[in-house]
N, C-alpha and C positions, 0 to 999 in steps of 0.2 A: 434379489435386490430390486426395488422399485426407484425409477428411475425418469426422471420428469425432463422432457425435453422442452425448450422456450425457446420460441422461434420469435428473435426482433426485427429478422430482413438480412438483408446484407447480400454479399456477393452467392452465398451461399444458396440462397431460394432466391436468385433471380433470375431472371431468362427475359426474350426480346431486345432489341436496337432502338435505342439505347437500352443497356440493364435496369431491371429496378424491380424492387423485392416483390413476391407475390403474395397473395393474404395468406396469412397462419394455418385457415384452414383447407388452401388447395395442397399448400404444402404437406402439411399431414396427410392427405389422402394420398397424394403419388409416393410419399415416402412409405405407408402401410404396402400400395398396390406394390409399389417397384423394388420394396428394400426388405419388407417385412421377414419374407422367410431367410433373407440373408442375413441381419440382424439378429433372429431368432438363434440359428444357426453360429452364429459369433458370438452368442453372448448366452450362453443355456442357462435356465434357470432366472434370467429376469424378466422384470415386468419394464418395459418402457411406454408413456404417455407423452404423446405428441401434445402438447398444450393449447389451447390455440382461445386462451381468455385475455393474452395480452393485446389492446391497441392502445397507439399511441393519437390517434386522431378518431372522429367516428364517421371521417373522408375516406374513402381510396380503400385498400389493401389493409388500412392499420400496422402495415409494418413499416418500417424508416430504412433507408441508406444511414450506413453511421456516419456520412458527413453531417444530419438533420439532427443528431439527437443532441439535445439539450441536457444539462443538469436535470432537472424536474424528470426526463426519463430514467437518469438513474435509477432517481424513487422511485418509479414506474415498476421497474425491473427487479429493484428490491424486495418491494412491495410484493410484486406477484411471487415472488421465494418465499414473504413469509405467509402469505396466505397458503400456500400448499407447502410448508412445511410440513406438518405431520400427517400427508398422507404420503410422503417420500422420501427414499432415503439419501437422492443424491441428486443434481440437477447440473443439465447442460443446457447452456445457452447459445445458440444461434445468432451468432452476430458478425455485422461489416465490420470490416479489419483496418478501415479508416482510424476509426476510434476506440477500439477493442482497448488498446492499452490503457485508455482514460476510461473506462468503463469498468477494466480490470484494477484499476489502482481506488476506486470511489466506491465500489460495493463492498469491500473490507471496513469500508468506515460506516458505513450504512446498514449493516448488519451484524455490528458487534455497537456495544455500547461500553464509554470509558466513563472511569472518576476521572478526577484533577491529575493523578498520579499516572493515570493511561494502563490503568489496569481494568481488566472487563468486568462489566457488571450484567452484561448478558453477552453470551459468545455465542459464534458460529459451532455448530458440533454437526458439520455433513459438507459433501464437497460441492462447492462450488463451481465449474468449469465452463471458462468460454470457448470456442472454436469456430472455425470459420472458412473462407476458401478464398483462394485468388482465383478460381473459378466455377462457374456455376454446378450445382451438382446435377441438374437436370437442363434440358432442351428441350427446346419449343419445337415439337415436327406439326405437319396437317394430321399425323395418326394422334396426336398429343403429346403429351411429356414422355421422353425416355432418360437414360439414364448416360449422363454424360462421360465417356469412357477414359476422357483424358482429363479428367476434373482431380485437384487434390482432395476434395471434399466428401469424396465416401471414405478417405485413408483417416482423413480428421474426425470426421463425426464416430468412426467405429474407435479410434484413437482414445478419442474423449469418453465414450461410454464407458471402455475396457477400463480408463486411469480412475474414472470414478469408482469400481472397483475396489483400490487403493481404501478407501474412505478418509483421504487424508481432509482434516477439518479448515479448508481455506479455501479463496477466492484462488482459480486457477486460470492460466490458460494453456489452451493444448491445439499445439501446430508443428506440422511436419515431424510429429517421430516424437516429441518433446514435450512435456510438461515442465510450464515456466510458473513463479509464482507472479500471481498478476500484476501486483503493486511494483514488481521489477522488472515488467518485459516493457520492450521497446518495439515498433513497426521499424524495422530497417530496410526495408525490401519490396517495391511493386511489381515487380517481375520473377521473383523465385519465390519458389515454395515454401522455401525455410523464411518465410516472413518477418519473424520477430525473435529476438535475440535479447536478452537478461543480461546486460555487460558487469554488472557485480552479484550474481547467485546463481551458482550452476542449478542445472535443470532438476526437480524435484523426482522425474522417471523420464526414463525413454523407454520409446516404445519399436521394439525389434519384433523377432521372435521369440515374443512373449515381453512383458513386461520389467524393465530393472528399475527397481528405486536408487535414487541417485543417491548422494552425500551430506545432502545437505537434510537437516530434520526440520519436516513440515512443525507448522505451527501448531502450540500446544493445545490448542481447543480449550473448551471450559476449565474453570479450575477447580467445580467443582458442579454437582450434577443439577444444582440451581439457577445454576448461572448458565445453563444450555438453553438456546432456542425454544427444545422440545419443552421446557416447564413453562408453565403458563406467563407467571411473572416475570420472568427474562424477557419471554414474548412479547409479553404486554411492555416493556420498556424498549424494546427494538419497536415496536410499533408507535409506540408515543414519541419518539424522538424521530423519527419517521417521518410521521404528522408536522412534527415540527422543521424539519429541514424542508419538507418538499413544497412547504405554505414560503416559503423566505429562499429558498436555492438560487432561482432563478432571477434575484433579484443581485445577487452578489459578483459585483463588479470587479474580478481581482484580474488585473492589466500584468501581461508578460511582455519583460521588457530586455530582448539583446543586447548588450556592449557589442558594438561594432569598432573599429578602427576609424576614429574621428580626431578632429581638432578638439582634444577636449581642452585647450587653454586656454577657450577665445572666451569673448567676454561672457558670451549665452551658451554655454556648452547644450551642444543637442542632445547628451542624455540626459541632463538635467532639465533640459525643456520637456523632454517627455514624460519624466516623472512628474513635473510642475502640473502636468496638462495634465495627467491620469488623475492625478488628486484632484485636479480644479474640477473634475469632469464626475466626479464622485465613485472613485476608486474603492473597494473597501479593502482591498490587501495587494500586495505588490508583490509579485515573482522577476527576482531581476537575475540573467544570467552572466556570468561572468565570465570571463576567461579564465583557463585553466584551474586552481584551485579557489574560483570565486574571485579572481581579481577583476577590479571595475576600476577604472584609471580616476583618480582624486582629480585631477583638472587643479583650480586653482580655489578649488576648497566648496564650489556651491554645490553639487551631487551630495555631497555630506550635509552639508546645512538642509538640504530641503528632505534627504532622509531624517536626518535627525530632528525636523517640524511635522514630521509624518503621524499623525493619528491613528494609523491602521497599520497591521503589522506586513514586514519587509522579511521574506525569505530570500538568499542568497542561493541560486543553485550555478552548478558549472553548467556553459556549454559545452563541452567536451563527454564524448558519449559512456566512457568510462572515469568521467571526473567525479572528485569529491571536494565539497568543501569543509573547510575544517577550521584550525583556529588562525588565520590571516597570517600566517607567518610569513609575509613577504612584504616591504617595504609598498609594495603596489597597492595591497587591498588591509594593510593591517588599520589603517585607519576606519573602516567598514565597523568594528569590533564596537566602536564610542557612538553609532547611531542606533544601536540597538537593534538592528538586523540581524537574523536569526541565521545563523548557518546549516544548511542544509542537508549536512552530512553526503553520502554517496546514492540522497534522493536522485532519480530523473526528474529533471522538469519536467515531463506530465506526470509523474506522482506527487510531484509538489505540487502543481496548481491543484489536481482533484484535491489534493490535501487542504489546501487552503480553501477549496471552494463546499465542504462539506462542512469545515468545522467551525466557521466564520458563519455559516449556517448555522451550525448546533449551536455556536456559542450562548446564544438568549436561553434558549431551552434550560441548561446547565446551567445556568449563573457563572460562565465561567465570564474574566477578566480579561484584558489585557496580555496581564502578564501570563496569568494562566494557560490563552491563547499561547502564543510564543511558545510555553515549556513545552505543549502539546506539539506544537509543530515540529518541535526540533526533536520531540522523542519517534521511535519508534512503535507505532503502537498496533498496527498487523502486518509488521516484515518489509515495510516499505524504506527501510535504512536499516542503518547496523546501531544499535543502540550503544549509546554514549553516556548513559546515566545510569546505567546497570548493570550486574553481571548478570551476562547467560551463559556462562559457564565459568571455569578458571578464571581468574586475572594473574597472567605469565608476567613474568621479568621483561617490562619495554611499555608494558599494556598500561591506557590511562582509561580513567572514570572523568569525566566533566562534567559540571552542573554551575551556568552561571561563571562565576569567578574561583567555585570550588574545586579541586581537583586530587585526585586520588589514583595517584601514581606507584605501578610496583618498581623502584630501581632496582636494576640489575645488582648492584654491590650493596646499596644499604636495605633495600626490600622497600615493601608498601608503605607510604607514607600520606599524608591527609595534609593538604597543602590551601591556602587562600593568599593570594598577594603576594605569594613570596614567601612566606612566613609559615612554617611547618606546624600544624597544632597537633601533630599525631605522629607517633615513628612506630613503627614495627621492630622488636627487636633484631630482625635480623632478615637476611634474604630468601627469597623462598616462594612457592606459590599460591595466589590466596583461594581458598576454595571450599564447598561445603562440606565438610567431611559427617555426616548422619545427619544429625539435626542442626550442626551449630556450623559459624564461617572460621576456617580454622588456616592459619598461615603451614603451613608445610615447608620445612628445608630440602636443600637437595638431598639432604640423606635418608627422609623421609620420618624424621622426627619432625611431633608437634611444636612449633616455636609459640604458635599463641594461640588462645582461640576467644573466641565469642561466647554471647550467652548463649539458651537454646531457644532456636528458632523452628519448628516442622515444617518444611512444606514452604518455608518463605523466599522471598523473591530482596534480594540486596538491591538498595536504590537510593543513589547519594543523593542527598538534600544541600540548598545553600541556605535554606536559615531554618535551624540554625544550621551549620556547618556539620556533616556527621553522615556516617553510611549506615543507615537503617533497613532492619530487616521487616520487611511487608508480607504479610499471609495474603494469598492472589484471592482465596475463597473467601476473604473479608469475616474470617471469624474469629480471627484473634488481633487484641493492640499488635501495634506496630513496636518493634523493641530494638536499641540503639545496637548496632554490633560495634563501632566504635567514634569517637568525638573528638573535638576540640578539647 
């Protein structure tokens, strides 16, 4: 297995008082001199390539502390992935654990390309993996660099090689034993090793003696072998959309803003002053976090009003570190729903803002809209929440579909039902689970007779629509219409 190592800086190749990362290519040398036959020896059979074509400046080292990196290094980092794509089969990244998890949540959007529907039109197909250290993996002595014995960083780096292995198709990161998926892990920790913790997706492998893949199933990579990286044309649209974020990225203003515990009754409520101010100031998207399921205290009604005059789009996420937001069911935040704020699901806020800040980027590229924006954001579209517009697998008795004001509910006692406003435009004859049984979407009873089924769909992906109202079945490889499974 050919196996590309990128080295951005970070605590991991840094050494001296204060720390701070060394250039790409001293690194790669100590790492060949000090690691190579041990490396060799832990990983038989590959080929690893120490990379050393990334800078980020043509100052210094070329390498960054991930408190420095900007947006535009994203693309940087992207970038340098898809130019050695196909001389490799898997890449690990070298990065500060500052911002790993914002780095981890933005390279899934940057190297997959979506339609309107957030389905790919060129995918990731080879793993991705960051990794990192909370301390250096080499020391500065008068002999020169040795090898630091109490560093987490050879456990990681050999960690991440081994998970690459795997070849699971996604943006990863790999720390302390663990393989997290990117767009879900969080920095919790500056003093222990287990750095960063995924509080809604258990770990994709850990790593013992020997390797176990966890529970949860990696991302499905291409849907079809066109739409991979490796063909030209995929390529060539991960590159031109590329081109397009990394010229407009760093221009995109999107203001994260905590509810704190305030006067919010008084005349000028302080959270509404600072929304006031992020728009005045040329905001292009707004990440507001709320308490617990996204609640943000109404006050005496202006927080609404200056959302709901807001031109740019308004993500809701929790602060709470296994929070989710959902549909405002609480007297506190249900008014949130009428300014068109987009609920965030069991996003973190750093995968929200990378979210906001790449696709508010693509947006031009794409023709996408407004609304378009929005749908995008609130769907899932590489693992970064649990999708609410679609089924990825069964729909169980309890389980709901959302899109907009549409909603596609299995009741327990009466079954799946297609619901808008109240008003039922669909009933399933009976209860049962909904799911694809070969080609078509087929309701299942508990006794395991077919109560209904759909027409035939192969290979398609179910994805409710609100206009018109209706759960349509989508081919992911874009090569067949789209056909109704059921409507108003």
């Amino acid at each position: 297995m050919r196996i590309c190592i990128i080295n951005t800086g970070g605590t991991i190749s840094s050494t001296g008082q204060p720390l701070a990362p060394m250039a790409a290519d001293r690194f790669a040398c100590a790492a060949n001199d000090l690691l190579g036959p041990a490396l060799a020896a832990a990983l038989p059979g590959d080929a690893l390539h120490f990379d050393t074509g990334l800078r980020f400046s043509d100052d210094g080292p070329g390498t960054l502390d991930s408190t420095d990196l900007r947006p535009s290094d994203w693309c940087r980092i992207a970038r340098r992935v898809l130019d050695l794509y196909a001389d490799h089969d898997a890449f690990v990244i070298l990065h500060g654990t500052d911002t790993m998890d914002y780095t981890g949540a933005a390279l899934p959007l940057l190297l997959n390309v979506f339609d309107d529907l957030g389905l790919a039109r060129a995918a990731l197909s080879k793993p991705v993996i960051l990794t990192g250290a909370q301390l250096p993996l080499f020391t500065d002595t008068p002999a020169g660099l040795v090898l630091n014995a109490g560093s987490d960083a050879l456990a990681n780096l050999t960690g991440a090689l081994s998970c690459a292995r795997l070849r699971l198709p996604e943006v990863a990161i790999f720390f302390d034993g663990r393989l997290l998926r990117g767009c879900r892990a969080l920095k919790v920790s500056t003093t222990r090793f287990a750095a960063f913790d995924s509080p809604h997706l258990a770990p994709l492998a850990e790593r013992g003696i020997g390797i176990r893949r966890g529970t949860v199933a990696p991302l499905p990579g291409p849907a079809a072998p066109d739409l991979a990286l490796d063909g030209p044309a995929a390529h060539a649209r991960a590159m031109a959309q590329l081109d397009a974020v990394q010229a407009r990225i760093d221009d995109q203003r999107v203001v994260q803003i905590t509810a704190v515990p305030a006067d919010h009754r008084a005349a000028a409520p302080m959270l509404a002053q600072q929304v006031r101010a992020a728009l005045d100031q040329g905001a292009t998207g707004l990440l507001l976090e709320g308490f617990g399921p996204g609640n943000v205290p109404a006050g005496d009604g202006a927080i609404a009003q200056v959302l709901a005059d807001a031109d740019v789009p308004v993500l809701i996420a929790s602060r709470v570190i296994g929070g989710q937001v959902g549909a405002f069911d609480y007297a506190a935040g249900a008014w949130i729903a009428a300014t068109g704020a987009v609920a965030g699901g069991d996003m973190t806020p750093v995968a929200a803002l990378a979210k906001m800040v790449v696709l508010t980027a693509a947006a031009p590229h794409h023709g996408w809209d407004r609304a378009t924006l929005a749908a995008l954001l609130a769907r899932g579209l590489t693992g970064e929440c649990a999708p609410t517009d679609r089924m990825d697998g069964p729909l169980w008795p309890g389980q709901v579909l959302t899109c907009g004001p549409v909603r596609l509910e299995n009741d327990p006692d009466a079954g799946p039902r297609l619901m808008q406003g109240g008003a039922v435009l669909w009933q399933a004859p009976g209860p049962g689970v909904l799911r694809m049984q070969g080609d078509r979407l087929a309701l299942i009873g508990h006794d395991g007779a077919v109560l209904w089924s759909g027409p035939p769909a192969p290979g398609a992906v179910a994805i409710l629509s609100d206009d018109p109202p209706a759960l349509r079945m989508i081919d992911p490889a874009h090569r067949a219409a789209p056909v109704t499974a059921l409507a108003g």
